[in-house]
C-alpha positions as CSV (number, residue, x, y, z in Angstrom):
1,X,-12.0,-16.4,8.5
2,X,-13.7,-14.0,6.1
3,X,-14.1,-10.3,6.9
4,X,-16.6,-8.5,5.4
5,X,-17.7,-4.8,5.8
6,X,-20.6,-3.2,3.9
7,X,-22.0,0.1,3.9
8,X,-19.7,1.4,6.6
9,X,-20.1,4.8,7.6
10,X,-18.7,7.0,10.1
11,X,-18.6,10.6,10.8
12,X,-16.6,13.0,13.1
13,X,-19.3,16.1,13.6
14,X,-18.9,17.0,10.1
15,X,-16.3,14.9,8.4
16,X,-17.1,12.4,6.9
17,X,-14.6,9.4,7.9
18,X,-16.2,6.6,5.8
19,X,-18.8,7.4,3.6
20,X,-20.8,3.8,2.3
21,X,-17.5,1.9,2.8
22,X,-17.5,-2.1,1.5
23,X,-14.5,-4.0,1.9
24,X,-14.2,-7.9,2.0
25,X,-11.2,-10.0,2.9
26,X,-11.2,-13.6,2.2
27,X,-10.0,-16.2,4.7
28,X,-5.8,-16.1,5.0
29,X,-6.2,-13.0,2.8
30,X,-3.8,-10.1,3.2
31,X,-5.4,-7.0,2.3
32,X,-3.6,-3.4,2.2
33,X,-5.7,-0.3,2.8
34,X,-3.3,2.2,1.3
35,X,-3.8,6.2,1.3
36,X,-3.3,9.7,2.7
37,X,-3.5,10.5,6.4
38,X,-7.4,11.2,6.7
39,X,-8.5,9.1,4.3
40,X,-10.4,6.9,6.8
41,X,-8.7,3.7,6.5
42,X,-7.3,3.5,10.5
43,X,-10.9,4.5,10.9
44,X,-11.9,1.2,9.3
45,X,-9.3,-0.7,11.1
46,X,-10.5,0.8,14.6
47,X,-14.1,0.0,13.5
48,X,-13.6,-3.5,12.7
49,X,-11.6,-4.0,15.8
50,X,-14.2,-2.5,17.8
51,X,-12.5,0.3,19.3
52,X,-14.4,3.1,17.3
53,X,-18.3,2.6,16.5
54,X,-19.6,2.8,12.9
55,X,-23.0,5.3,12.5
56,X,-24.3,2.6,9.9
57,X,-23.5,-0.7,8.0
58,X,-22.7,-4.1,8.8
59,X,-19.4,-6.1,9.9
60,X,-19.1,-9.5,9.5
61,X,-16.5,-12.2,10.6
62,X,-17.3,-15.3,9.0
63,X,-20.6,-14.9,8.4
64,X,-21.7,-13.3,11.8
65,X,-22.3,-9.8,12.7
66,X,-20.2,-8.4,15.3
67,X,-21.7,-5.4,16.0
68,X,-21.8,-4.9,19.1
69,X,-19.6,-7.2,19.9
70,X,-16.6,-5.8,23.0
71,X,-13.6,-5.6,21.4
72,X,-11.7,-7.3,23.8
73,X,-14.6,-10.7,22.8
74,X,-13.8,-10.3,19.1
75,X,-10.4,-12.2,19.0
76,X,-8.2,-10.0,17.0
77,X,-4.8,-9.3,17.1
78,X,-3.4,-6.0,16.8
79,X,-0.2,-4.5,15.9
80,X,-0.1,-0.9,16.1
81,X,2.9,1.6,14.8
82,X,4.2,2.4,18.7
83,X,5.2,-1.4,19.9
84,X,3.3,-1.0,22.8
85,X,5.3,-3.8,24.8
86,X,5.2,-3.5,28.3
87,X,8.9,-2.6,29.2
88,X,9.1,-4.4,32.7
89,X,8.7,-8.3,31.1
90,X,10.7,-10.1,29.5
91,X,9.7,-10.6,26.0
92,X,8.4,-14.0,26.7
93,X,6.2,-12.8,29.0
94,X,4.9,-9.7,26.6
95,X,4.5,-12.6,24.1
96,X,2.1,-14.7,27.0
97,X,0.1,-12.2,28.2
98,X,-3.3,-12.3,26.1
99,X,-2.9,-15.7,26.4
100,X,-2.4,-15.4,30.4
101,X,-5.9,-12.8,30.3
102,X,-7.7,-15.9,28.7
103,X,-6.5,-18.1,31.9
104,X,-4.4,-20.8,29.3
105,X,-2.4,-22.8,30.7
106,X,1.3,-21.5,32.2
107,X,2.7,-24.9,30.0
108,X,1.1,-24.0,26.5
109,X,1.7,-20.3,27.5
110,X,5.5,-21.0,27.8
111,X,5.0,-23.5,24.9
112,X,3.5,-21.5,22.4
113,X,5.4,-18.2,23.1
114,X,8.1,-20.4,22.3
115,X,6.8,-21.6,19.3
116,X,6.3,-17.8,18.0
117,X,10.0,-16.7,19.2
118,X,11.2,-19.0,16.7
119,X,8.8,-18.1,13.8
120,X,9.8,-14.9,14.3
121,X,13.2,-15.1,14.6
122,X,14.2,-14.6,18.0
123,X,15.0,-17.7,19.7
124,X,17.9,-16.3,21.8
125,X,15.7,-13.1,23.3
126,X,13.1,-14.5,25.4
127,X,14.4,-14.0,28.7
128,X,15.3,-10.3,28.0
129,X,13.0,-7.3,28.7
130,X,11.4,-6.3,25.8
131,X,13.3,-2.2,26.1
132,X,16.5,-4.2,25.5
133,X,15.9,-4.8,22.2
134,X,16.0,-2.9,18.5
135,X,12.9,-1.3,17.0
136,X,12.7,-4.3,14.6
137,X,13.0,-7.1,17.1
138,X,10.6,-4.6,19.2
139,X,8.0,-4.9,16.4
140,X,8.6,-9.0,16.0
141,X,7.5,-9.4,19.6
142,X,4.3,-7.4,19.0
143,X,3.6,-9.4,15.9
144,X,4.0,-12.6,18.0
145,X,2.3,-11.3,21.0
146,X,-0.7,-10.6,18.2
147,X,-0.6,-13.8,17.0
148,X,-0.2,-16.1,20.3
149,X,-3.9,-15.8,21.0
150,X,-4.7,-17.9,17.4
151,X,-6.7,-14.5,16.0
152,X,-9.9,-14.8,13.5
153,X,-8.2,-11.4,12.0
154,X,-4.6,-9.5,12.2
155,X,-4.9,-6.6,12.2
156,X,-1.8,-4.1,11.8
157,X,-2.3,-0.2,11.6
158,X,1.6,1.0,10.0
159,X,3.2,-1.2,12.1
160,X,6.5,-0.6,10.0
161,X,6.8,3.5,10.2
162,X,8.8,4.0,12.6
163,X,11.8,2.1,11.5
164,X,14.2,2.5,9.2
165,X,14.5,2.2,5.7
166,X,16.0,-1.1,5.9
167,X,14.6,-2.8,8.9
168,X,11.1,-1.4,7.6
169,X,12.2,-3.9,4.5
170,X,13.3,-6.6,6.1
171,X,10.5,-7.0,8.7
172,X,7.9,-6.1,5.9
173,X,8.9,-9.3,4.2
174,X,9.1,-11.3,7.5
175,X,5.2,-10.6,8.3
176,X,4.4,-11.7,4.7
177,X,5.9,-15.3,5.1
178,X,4.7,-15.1,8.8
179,X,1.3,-14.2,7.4
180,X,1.2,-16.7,4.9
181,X,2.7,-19.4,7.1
182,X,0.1,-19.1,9.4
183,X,-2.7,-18.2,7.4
184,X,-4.5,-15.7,9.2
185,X,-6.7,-13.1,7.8
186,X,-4.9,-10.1,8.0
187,X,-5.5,-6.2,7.4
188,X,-3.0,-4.0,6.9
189,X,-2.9,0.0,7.0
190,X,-0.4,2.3,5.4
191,X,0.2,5.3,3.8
192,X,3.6,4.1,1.9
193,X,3.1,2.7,-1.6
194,X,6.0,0.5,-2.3
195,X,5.1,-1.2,1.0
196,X,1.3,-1.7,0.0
197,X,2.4,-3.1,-3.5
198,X,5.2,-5.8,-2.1
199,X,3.6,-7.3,1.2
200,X,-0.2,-7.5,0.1
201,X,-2.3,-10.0,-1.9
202,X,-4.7,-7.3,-2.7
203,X,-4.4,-3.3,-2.4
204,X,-7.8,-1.1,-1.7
205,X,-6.7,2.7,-1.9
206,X,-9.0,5.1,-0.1
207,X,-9.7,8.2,-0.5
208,X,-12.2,10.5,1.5
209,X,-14.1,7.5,3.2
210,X,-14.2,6.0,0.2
211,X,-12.6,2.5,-1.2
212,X,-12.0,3.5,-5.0
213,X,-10.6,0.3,-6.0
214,X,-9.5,-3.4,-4.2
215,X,-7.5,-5.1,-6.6
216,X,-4.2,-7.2,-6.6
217,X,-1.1,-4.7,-6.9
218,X,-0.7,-5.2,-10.7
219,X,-3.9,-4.4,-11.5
220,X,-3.9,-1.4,-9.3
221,X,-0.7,0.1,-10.6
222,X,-1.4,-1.0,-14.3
223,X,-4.9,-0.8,-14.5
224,X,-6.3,1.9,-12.3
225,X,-9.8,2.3,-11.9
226,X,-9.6,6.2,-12.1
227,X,-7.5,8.9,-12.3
228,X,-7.3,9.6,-8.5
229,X,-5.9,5.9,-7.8
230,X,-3.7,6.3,-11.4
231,X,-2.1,9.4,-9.5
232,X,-2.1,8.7,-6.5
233,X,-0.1,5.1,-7.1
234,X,3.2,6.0,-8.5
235,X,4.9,8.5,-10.5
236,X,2.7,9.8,-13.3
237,X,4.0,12.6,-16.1
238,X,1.0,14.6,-17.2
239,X,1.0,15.0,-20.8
240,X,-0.7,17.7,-22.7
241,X,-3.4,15.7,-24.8
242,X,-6.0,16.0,-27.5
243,X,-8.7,13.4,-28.2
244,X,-9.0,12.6,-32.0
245,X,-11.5,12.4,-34.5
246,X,-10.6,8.6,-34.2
247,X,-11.4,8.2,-30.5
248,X,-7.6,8.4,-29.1
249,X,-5.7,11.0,-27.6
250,X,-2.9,13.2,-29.6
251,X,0.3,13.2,-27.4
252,X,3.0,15.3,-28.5
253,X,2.3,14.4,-32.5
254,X,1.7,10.4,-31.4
255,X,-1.3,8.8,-31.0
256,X,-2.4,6.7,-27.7
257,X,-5.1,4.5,-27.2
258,X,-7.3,5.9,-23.8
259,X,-9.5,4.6,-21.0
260,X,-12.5,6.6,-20.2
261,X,-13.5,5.2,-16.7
262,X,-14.6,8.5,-15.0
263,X,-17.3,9.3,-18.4
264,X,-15.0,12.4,-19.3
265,X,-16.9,14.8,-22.1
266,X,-14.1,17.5,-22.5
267,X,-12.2,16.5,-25.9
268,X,-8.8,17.6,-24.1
269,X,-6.8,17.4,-21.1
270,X,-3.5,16.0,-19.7
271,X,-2.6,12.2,-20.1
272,X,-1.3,10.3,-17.0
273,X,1.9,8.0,-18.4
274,X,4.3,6.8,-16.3
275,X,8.0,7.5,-16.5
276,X,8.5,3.5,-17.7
277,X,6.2,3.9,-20.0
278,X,8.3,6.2,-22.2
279,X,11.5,5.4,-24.4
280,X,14.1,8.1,-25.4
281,X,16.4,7.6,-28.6
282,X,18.8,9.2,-30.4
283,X,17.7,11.7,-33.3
284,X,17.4,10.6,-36.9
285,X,16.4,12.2,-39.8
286,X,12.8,10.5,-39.7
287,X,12.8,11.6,-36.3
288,X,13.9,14.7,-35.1
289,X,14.5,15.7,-31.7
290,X,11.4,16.4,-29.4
291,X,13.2,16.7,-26.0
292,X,16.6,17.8,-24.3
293,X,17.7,15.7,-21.1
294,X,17.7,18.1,-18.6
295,X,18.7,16.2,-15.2
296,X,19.1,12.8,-13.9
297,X,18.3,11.1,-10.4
298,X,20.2,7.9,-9.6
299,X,17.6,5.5,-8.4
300,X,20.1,2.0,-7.7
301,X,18.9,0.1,-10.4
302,X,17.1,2.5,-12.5
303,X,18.2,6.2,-13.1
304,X,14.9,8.7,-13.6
305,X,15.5,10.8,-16.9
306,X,14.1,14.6,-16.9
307,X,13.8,16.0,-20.2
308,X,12.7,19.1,-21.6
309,X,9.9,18.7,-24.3
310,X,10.9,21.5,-27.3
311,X,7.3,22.6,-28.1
312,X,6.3,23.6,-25.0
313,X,8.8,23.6,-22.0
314,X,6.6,21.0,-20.3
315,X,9.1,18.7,-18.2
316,X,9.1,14.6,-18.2
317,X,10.3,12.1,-16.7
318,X,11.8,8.5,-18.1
319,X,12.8,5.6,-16.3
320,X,15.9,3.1,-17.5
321,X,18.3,0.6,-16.7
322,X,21.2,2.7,-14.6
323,X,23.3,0.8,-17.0
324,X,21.7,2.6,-20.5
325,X,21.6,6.2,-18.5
326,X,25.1,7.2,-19.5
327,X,23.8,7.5,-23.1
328,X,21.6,10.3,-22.4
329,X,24.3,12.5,-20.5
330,X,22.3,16.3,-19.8
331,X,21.9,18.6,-22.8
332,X,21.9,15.7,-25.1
333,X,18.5,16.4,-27.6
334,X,16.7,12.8,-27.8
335,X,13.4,11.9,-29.0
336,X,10.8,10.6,-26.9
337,X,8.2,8.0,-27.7
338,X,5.1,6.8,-25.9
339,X,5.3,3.2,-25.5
340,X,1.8,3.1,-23.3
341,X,-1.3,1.4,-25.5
342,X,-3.8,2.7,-22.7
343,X,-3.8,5.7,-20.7
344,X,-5.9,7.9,-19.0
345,X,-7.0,11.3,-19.5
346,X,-7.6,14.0,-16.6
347,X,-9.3,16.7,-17.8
């Protein structure tokens, strides 16, 4: 089922929540709303659920307008960060209950709770009580339970924040072949970047009510629509910068090609570049050193580089292969290069 939200808004006395918000989702889409905590996007989510009230605007599920529609009549799964399981059945049961509200059969309750245990991944845990199990397998049975009832729309407000680091992983890629295996249209909230980029078909970052930019995660990261998604999405290095006579920016005695989304007059500013878009070398006599190394931060497989830029003391940072870092042990002078042919310029 499509989704479809236009001209959303929402205020809370004063604050603005969503300010002319417009977001659509096509059918067995997975859409990310990625931002910072009071950015409005679980607003959104509780609004298209129907368990907050919009001020103005539409909402449409495939075609029809729901507002005003109980939230409990708009058949929509939720997943919320707390698993919200009830602790005294056994996760079979948890998995049957919207299905037992909606007076289906005890056969096709048993048989489709059954169905979901395997897709995700817990065959051997459904006569347990749902407290007996790990956060992860905790946040599987709330996915199932969500999905048992055949939803128009998943919905799942950070369902993965309170694990850890590795389960959060592992059960982040779980609901993106769950999601695609069953095709629902799903909505996703989070404030973590990396989790955004890897589970969703497109990413819309937020930022005071507002959706700057819904794109797939390439474009978002490599092609941001402004400089509040460009820094908000990843780590940037801001680069002293001068724009030209010829129309691009003068970084550190190179020149850059520029992007001038936001209609900037000022002629100079600092130019967002991200740590892999810059290259260190070894000195030569055509090219002297620019930079000292000055730290670096083991990443797995990529080490981030800090160097110190000569002229100014301004600080970078460059991101390699772990394997090349050993050539640029700290206090070795190197020369950096710009390797972006398109940045941005925040004046």
């Amino acid at each position: 089922m499509s989704v479809n939200l236009q001209g959303v808004t929402k205020t809370y006395g004063t604050v603005v929540a969503l300010n002319n918000f417009n977001l659509d989702i096509a059918p067995g889409e997975l859409v990310a709303l990625l931002g910072p905590s009071g950015c409005g996007k679980t607003t959104a989510l509780r609004i298209l659920a129907g368990l907050d009230t919009q001020h103005s605007g539409q909402i449409l599920v495939d075609g029809k307008d729901i507002v005003g529609v109980p939230a409990n009549k708009r058949n929509m799964g939720m997943v919320f960060q707390a698993y919200s399981l009830f602790p005294t059945m056994t996760v079979l049961e948890n998995i049957a209950y919207g299905m037992r509200v909606r007076h289906i059969s005890k056969e096709k309750q048993v048989a489709r709770a059954n169905e979901l245990l395997e897709l995700v991944g817990l065959q051997e845990t459904g006569k347990r009580l749902s407290h007996q199990l790990s956060g992860g397998q905790q946040q599987r049975v709330a996915l199932a339970r969500a999905l048992a009832i055949e939803p128009s729309v998943l919905l799942l407000d950070e369902p993965l924040s309170a694990l850890d680091a590795q389960v959060r992983t592992q059960l982040r890629d779980e609901i993106k072949r769950i999601q695609t295996e069953v095709g629902t249209t799903t909505l996703f909230v989070t404030h973590d970047q990396e989790e955004a980029m890897a589970i969703a078909d497109r990413v819309g970052v937020m930022r005071h009510g507002v959706l700057e930019q819904c794109a797939s995660p390439q474009a978002v990261y490599l092609n941001p629509i402004n400089v509040s998604v460009a820094k908000f999405v990843g780590a940037m290095n801001l680069l002293p910068a001068v724009v030209t006579t010829n129309n691009e920016l003068e970084i550190y005695g190179q020149s850059v090609g520029w992007r001038n989304p936001d209609g900037l007059t000022a002629r100079s500013g600092r130019a967002l570049v991200r740590p892999e878009q810059l290259l260190l070398g070894s000195p030569t006599t055509d090219r002297p050193a620019n930079a000292i190394v000055t730290n670096q931060t083991f990443l797995g497989p990529l080490t981030r580089i800090s160097a110190k830029v000569m002229s100014d003391g301004n600080t970078l940072h460059v991101e390699m292969p772990s394997i090349e870092a050993s050539d640029y042990p700290i206090g070795k002078n190197v020369v950096v290069t710009i390797q972006a042919t398109s940045v941005l310029l925040d004046a």
